[in-house]
C-alpha beads as a LAMMPS data file, in Angstrom:
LAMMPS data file: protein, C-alpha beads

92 atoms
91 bonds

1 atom types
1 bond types

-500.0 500.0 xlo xhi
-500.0 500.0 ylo yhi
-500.0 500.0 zlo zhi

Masses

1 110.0

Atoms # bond

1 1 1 248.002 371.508 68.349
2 1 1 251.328 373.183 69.187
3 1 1 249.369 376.277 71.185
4 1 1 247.920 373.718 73.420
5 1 1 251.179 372.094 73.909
6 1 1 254.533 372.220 76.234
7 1 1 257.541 370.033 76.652
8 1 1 258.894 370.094 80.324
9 1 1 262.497 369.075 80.250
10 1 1 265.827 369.315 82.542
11 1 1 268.137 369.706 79.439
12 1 1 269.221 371.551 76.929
13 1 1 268.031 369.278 74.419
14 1 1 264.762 369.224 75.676
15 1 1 264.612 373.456 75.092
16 1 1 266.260 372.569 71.860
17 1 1 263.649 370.188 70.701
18 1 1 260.754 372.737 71.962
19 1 1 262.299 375.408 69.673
20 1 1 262.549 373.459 66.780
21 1 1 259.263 372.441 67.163
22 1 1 257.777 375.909 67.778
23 1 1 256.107 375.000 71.245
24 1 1 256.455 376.348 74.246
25 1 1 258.984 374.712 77.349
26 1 1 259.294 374.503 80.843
27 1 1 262.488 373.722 82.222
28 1 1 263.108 371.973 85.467
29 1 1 265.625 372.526 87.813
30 1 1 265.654 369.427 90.083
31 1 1 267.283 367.608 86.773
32 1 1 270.652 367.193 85.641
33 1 1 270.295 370.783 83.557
34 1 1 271.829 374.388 84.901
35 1 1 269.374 377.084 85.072
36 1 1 271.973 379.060 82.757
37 1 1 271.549 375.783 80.649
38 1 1 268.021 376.334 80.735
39 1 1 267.004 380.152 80.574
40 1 1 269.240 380.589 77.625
41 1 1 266.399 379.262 75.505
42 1 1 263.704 381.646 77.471
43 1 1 261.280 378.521 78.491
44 1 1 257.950 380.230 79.723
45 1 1 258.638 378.251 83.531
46 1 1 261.351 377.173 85.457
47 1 1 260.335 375.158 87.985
48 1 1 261.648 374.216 91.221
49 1 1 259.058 371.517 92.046
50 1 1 257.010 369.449 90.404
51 1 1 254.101 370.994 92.241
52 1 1 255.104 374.319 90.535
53 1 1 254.742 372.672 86.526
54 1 1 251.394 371.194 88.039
55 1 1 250.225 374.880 89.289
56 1 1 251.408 376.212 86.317
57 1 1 249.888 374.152 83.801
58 1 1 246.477 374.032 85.250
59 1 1 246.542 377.889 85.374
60 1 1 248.172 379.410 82.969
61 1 1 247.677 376.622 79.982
62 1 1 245.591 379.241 77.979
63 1 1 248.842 381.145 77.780
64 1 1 250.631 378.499 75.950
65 1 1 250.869 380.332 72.854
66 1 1 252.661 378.396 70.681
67 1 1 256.317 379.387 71.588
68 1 1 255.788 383.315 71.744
69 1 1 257.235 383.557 74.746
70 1 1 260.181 381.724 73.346
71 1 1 260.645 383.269 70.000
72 1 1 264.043 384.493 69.830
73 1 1 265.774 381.537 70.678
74 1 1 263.222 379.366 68.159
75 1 1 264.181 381.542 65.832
76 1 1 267.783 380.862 66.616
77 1 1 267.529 377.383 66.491
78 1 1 265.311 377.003 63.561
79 1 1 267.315 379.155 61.529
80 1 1 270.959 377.039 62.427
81 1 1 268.583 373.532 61.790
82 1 1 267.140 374.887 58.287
83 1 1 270.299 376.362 56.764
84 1 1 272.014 373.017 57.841
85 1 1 268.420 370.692 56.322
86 1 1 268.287 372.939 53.562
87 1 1 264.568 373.223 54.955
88 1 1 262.210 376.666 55.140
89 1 1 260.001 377.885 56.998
90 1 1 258.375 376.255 60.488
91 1 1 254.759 375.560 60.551
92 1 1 252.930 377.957 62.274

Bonds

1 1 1 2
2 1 2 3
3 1 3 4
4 1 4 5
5 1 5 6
6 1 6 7
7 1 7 8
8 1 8 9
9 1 9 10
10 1 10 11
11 1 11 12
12 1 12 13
13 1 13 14
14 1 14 15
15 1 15 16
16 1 16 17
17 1 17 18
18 1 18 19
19 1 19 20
20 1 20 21
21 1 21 22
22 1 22 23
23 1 23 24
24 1 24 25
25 1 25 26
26 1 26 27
27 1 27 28
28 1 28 29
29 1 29 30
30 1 30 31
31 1 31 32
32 1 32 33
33 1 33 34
34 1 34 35
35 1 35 36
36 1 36 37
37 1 37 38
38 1 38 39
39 1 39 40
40 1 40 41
41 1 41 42
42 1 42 43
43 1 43 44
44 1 44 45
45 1 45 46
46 1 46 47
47 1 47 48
48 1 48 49
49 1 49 50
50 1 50 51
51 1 51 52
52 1 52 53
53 1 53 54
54 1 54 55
55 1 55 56
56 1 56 57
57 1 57 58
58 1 58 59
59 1 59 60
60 1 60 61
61 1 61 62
62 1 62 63
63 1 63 64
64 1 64 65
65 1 65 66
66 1 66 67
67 1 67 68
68 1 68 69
69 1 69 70
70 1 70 71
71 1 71 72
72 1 72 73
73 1 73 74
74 1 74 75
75 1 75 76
76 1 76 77
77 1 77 78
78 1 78 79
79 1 79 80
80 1 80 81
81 1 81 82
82 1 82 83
83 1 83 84
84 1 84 85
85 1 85 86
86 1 86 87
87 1 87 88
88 1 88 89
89 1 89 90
90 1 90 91
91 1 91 92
């Protein structure tokens, strides 16, 4: 159920792979990934601790929306991967 789920990644290829997929990401910044690296795909959290994912999951997990919060740059991304795949549009 991609509202109910999040990738948490220090890369750009983890925000990549959340667009793509149309879930939501949180990016974390005690990984090898830039927070420039990281914000340009709008994850819904970056964390500075582990603690902080933890806090935020258990709290704000009804908010996981399936990727609203990171729209634009799914958008982005899925529309560079489909024109490339010849594919349509992502499940919603």
């Amino acid at each position: 159920d991609r509202a109910r789920t999040v990738i948490v990644g220090d890369r750009l290829h983890d925000m990549e792979g959340a667009a793509r997929c149309v879930i939501s990401a949180v990016g974390v910044l005690w990984g090898f990934g830039s927070r420039e690296e990281l914000s340009a795909y709008r994850p819904v959290l970056l964390a500075q601790s582990p603690q902080q994912v933890t806090d935020f999951l258990l709290k704000e997990k009804p908010f996981l929306g399936g990727g609203d919060s990171c729209r634009p740059a799914c958008r982005a991304v899925w529309d560079k991967e489909s024109k490339r795949q010849g594919k349509g549009e992502p499940d919603r």
